[in-house]
Biopython code that builds the backbone (N, CA, C, O; Angstrom):
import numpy as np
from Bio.PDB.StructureBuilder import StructureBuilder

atoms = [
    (1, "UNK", "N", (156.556, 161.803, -38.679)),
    (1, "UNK", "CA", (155.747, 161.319, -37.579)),
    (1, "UNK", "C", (154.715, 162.372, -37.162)),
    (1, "UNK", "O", (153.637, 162.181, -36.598)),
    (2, "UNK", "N", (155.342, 163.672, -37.606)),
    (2, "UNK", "CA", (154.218, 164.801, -36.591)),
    (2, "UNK", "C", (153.195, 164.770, -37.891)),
    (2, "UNK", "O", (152.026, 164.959, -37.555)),
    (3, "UNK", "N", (153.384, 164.587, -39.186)),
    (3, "UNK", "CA", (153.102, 164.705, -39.938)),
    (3, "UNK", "C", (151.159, 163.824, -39.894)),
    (3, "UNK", "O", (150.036, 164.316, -39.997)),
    (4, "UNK", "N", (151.699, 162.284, -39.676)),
    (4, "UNK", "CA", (150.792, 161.450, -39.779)),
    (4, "UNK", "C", (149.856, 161.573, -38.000)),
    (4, "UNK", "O", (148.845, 160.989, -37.610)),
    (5, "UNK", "N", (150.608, 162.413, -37.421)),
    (5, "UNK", "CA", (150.021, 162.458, -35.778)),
    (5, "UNK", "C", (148.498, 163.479, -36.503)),
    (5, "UNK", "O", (147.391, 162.939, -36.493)),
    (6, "UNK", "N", (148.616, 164.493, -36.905)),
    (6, "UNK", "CA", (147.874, 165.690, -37.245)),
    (6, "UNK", "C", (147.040, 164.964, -38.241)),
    (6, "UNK", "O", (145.857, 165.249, -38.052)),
    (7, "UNK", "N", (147.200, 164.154, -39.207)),
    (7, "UNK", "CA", (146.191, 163.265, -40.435)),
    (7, "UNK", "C", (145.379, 162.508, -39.530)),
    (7, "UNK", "O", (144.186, 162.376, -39.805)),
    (8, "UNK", "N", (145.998, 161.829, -38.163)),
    (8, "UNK", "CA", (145.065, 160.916, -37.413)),
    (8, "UNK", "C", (144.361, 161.885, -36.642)),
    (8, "UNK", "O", (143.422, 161.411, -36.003)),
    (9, "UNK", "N", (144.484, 162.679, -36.566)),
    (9, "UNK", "CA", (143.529, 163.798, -35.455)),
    (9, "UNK", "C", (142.707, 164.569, -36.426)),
    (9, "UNK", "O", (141.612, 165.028, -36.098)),
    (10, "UNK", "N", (143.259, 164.736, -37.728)),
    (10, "UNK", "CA", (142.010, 165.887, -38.978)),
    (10, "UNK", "C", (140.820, 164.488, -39.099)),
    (10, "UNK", "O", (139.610, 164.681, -39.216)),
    (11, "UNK", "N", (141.368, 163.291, -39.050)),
    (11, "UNK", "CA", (140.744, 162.089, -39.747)),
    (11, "UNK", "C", (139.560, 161.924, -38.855)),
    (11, "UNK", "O", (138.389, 161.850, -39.227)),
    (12, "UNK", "N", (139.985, 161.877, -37.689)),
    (12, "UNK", "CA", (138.837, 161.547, -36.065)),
    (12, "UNK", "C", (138.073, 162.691, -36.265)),
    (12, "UNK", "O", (136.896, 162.555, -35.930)),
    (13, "UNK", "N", (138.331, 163.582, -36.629)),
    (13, "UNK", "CA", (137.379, 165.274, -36.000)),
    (13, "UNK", "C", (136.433, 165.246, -37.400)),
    (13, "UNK", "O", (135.393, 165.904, -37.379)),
    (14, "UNK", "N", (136.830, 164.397, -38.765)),
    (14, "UNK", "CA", (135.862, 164.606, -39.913)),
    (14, "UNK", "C", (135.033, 163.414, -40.006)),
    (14, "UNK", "O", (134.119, 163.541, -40.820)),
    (15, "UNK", "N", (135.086, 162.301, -39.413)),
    (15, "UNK", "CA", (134.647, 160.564, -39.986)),
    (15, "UNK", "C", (133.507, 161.148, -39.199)),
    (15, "UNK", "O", (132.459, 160.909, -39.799)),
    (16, "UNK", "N", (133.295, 161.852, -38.036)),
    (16, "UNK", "CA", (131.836, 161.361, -37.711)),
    (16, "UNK", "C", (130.687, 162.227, -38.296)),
    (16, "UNK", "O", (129.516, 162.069, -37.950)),
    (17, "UNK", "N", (131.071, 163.110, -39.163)),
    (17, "UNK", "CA", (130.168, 163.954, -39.613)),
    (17, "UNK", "C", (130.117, 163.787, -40.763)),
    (17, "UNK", "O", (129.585, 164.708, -41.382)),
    (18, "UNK", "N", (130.662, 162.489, -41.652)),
    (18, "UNK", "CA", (130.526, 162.092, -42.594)),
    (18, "UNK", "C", (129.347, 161.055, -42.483)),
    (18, "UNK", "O", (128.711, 160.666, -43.463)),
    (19, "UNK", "N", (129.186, 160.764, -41.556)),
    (19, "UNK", "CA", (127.988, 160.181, -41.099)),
    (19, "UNK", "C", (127.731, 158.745, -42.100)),
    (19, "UNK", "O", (126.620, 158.687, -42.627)),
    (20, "UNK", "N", (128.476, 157.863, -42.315)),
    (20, "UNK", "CA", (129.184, 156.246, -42.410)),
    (20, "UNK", "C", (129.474, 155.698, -41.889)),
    (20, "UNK", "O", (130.224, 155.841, -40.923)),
    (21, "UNK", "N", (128.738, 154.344, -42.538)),
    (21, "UNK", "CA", (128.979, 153.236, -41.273)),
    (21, "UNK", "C", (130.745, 152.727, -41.538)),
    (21, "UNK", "O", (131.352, 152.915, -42.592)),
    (22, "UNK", "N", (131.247, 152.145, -40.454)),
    (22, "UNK", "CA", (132.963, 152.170, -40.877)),
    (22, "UNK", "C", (132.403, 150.417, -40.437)),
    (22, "UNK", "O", (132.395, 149.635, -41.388)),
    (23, "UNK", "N", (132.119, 150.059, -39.544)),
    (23, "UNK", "CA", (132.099, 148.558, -39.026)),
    (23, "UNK", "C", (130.243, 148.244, -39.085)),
    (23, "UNK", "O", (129.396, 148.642, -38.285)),
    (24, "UNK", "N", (130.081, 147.508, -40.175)),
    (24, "UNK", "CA", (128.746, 146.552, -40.452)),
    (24, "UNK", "C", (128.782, 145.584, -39.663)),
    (24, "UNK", "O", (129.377, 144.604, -40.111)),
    (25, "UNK", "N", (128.149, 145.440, -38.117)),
    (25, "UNK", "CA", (127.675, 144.309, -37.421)),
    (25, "UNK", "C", (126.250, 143.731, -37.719)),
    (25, "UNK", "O", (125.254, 144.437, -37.557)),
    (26, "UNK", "N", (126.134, 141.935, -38.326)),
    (26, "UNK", "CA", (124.788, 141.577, -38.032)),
    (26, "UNK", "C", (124.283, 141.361, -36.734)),
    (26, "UNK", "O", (124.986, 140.801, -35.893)),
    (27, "UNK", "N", (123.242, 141.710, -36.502)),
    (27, "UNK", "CA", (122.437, 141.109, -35.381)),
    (27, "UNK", "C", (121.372, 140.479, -35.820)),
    (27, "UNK", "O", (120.669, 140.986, -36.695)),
    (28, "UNK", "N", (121.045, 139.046, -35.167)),
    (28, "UNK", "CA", (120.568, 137.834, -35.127)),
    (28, "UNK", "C", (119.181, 137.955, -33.992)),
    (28, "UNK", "O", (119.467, 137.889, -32.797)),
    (29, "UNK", "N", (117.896, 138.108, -34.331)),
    (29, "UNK", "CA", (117.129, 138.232, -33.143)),
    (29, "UNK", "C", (116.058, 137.367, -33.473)),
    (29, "UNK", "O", (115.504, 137.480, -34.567)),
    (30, "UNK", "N", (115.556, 136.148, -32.288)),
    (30, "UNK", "CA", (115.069, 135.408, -32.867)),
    (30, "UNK", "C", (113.613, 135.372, -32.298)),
    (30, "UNK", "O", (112.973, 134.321, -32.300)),
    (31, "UNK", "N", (112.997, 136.794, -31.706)),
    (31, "UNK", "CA", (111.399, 137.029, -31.365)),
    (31, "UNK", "C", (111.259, 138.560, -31.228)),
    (31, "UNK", "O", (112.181, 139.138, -30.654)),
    (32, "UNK", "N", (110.532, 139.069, -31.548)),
    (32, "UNK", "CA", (110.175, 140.513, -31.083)),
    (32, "UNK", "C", (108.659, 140.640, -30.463)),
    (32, "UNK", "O", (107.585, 140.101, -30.727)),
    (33, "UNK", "N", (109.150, 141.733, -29.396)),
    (33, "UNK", "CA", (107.875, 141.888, -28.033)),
    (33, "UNK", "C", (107.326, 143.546, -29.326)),
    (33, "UNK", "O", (108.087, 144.404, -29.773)),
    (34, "UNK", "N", (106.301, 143.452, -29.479)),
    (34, "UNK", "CA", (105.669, 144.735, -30.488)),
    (34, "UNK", "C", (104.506, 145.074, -29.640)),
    (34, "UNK", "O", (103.508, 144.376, -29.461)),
    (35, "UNK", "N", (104.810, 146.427, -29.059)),
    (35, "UNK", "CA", (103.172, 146.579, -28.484)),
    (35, "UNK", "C", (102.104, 146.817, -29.079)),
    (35, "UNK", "O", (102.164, 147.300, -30.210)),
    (36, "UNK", "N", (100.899, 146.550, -28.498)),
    (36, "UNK", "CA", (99.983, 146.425, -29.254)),
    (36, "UNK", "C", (99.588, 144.726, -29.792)),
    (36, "UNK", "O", (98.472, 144.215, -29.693)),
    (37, "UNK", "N", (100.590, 144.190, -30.256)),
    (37, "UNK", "CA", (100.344, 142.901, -30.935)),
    (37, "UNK", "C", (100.820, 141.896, -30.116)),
    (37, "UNK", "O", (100.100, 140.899, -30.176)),
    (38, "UNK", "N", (101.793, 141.783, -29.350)),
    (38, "UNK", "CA", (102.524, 140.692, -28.313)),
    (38, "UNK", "C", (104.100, 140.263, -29.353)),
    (38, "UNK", "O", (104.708, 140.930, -30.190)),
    (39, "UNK", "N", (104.287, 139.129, -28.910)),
    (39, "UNK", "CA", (105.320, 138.478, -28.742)),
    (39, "UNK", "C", (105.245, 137.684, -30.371)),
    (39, "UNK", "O", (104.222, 137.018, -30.528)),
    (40, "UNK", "N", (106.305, 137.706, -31.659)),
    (40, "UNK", "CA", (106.531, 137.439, -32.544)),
    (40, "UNK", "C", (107.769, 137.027, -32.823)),
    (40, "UNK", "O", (108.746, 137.743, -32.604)),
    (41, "UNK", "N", (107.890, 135.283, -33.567)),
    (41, "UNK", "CA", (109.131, 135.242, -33.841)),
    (41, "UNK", "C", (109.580, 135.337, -35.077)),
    (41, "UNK", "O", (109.078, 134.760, -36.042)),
    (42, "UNK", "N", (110.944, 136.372, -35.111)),
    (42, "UNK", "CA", (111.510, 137.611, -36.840)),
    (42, "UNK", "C", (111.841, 136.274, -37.688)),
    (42, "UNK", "O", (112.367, 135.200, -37.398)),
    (43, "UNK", "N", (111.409, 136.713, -38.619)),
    (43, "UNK", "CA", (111.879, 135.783, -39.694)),
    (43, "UNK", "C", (113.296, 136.719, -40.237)),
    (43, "UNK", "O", (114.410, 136.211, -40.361)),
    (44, "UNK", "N", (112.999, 138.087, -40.505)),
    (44, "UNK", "CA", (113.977, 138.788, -41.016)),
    (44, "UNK", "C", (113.250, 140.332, -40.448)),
    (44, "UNK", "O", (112.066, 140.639, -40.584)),
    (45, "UNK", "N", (114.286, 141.130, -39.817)),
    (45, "UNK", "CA", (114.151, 142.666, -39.925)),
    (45, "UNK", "C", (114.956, 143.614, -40.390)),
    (45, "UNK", "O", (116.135, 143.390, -40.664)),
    (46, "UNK", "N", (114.183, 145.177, -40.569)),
    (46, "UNK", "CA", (114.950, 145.648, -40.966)),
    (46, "UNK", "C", (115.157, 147.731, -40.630)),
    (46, "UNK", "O", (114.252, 148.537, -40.842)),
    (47, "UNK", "N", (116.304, 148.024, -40.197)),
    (47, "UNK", "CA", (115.563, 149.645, -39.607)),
    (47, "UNK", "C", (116.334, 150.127, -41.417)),
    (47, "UNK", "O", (116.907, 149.670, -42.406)),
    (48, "UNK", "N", (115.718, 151.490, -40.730)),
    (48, "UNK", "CA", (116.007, 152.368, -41.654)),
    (48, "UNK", "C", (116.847, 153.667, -41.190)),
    (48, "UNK", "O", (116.623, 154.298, -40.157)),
    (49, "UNK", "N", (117.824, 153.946, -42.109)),
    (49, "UNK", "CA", (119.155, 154.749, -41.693)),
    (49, "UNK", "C", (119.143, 156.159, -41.094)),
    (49, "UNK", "O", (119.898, 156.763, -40.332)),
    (50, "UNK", "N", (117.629, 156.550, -41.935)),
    (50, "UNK", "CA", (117.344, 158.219, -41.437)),
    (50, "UNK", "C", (116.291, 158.347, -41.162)),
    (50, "UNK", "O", (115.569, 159.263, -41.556)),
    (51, "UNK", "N", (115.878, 157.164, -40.186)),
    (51, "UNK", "CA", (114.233, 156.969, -39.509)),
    (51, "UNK", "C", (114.591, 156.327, -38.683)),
    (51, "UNK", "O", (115.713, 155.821, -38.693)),
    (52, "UNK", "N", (113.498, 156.121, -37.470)),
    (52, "UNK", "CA", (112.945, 154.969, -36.581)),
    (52, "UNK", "C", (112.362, 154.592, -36.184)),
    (52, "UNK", "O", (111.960, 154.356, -35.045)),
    (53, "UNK", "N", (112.019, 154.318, -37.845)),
    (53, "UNK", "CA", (111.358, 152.986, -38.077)),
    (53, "UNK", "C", (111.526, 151.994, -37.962)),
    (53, "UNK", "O", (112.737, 151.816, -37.835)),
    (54, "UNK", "N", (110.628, 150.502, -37.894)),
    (54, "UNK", "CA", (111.953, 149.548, -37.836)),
    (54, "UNK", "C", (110.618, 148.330, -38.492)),
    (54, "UNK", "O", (109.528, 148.239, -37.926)),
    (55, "UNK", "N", (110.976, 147.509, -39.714)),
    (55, "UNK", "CA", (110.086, 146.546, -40.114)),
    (55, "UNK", "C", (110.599, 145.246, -39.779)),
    (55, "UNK", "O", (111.802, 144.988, -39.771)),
    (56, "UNK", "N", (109.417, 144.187, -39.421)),
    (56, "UNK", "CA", (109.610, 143.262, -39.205)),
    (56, "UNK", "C", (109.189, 142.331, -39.868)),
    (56, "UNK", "O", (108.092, 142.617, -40.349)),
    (57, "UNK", "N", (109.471, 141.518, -40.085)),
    (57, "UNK", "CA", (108.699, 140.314, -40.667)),
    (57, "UNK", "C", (108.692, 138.848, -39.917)),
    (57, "UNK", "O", (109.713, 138.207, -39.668)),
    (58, "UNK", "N", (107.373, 138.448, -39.611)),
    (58, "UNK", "CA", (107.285, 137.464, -38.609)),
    (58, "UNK", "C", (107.557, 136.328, -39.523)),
    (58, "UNK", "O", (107.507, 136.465, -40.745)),
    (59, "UNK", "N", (107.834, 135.254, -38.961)),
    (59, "UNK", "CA", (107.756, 133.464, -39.494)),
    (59, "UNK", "C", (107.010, 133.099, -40.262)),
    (59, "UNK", "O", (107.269, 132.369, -41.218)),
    (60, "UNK", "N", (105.225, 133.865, -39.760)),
    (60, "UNK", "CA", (104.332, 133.634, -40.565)),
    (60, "UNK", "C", (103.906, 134.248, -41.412)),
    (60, "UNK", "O", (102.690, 134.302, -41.599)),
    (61, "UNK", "N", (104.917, 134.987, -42.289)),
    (61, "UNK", "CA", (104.573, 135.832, -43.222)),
    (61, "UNK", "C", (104.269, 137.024, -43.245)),
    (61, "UNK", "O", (104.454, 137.752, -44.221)),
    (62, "UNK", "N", (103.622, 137.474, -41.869)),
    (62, "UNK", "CA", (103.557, 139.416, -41.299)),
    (62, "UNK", "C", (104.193, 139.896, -41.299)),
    (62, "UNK", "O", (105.206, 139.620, -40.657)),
    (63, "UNK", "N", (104.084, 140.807, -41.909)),
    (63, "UNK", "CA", (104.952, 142.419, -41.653)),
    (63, "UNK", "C", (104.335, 143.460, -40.928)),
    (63, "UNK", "O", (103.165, 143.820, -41.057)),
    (64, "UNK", "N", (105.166, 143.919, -40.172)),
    (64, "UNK", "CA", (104.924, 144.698, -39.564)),
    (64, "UNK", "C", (105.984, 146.093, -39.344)),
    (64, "UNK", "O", (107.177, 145.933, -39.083)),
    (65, "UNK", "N", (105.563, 147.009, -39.444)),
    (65, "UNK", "CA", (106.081, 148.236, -39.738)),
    (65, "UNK", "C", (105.593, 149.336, -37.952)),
    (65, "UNK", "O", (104.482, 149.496, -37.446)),
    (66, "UNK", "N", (106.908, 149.835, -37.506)),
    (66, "UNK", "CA", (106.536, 150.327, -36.228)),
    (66, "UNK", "C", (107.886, 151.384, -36.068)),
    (66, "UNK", "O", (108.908, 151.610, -36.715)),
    (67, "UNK", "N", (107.269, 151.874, -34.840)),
    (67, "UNK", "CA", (108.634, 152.788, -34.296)),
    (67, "UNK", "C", (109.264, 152.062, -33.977)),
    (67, "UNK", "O", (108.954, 150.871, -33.992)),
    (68, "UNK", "N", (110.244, 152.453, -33.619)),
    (68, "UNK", "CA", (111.642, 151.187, -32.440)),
    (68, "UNK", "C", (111.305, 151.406, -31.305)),
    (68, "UNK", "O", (111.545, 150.447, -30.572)),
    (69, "UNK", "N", (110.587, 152.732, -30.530)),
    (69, "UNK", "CA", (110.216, 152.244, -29.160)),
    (69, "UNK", "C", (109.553, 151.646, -28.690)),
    (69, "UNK", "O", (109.569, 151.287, -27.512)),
    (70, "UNK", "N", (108.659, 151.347, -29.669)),
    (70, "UNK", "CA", (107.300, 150.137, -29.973)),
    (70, "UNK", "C", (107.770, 148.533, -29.622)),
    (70, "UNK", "O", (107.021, 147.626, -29.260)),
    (71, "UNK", "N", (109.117, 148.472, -29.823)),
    (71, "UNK", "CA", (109.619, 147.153, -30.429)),
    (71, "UNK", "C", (110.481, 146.308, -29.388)),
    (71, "UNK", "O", (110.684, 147.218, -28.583)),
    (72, "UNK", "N", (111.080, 145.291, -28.885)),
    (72, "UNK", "CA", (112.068, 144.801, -28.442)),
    (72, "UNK", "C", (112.777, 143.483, -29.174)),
    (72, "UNK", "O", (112.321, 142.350, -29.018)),
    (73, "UNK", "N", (113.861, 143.745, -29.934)),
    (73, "UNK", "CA", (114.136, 142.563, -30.282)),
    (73, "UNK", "C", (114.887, 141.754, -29.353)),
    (73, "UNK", "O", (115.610, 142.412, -28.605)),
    (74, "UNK", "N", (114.914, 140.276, -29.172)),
    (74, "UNK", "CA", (115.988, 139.458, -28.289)),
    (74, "UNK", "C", (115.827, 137.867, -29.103)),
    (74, "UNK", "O", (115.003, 137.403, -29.891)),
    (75, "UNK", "N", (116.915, 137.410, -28.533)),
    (75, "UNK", "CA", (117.400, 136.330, -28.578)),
    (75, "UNK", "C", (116.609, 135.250, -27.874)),
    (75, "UNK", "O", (116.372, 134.254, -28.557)),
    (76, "UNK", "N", (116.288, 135.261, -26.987)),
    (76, "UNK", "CA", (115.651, 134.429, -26.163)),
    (76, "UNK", "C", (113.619, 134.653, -25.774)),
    (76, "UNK", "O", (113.048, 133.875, -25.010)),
]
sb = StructureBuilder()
sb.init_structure("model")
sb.init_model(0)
sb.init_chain("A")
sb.init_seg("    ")
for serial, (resi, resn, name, xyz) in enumerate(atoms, 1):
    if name == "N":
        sb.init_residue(resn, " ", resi, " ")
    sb.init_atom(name, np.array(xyz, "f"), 0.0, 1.0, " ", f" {name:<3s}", serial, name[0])
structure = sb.get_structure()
């Protein structure tokens, strides 16, 4: 027991500096506010893992490539 107590505590103190995703959530966003351009609804987006960046692609075929503070995605 003390055994596997000390593996769950080496395990927590190394996973985050392994820097992996452990749980893949989608998110579903169905307009983005982009300054500069207004209000667009995503056909598909996408960030990038060691940037923030974040591309979008509108309904109507635009892409658009921006920072993320540039950006708001939502649902509504």
């Amino acid at each position: 027991m003390k055994k596997l107590l000390v593996f769950v505590a080496l395990l927590s103190l190394l996973l985050p500096g392994c820097n992996r995703t452990l749980v893949d959530t989608t998110w579903a966003y169905k307009y983005a506010d982009i300054n500069g351009v207004g209000t667009v609804e995503v056909s598909s987006w996408t960030d990038y893992e060691n940037s923030d960046m974040i591309q979008i692609k509108a309904s109507d075929g635009t892409v658009y490539l921006t920072h993320s503070v540039n950006v708001v995605l939502r649902t509504k």
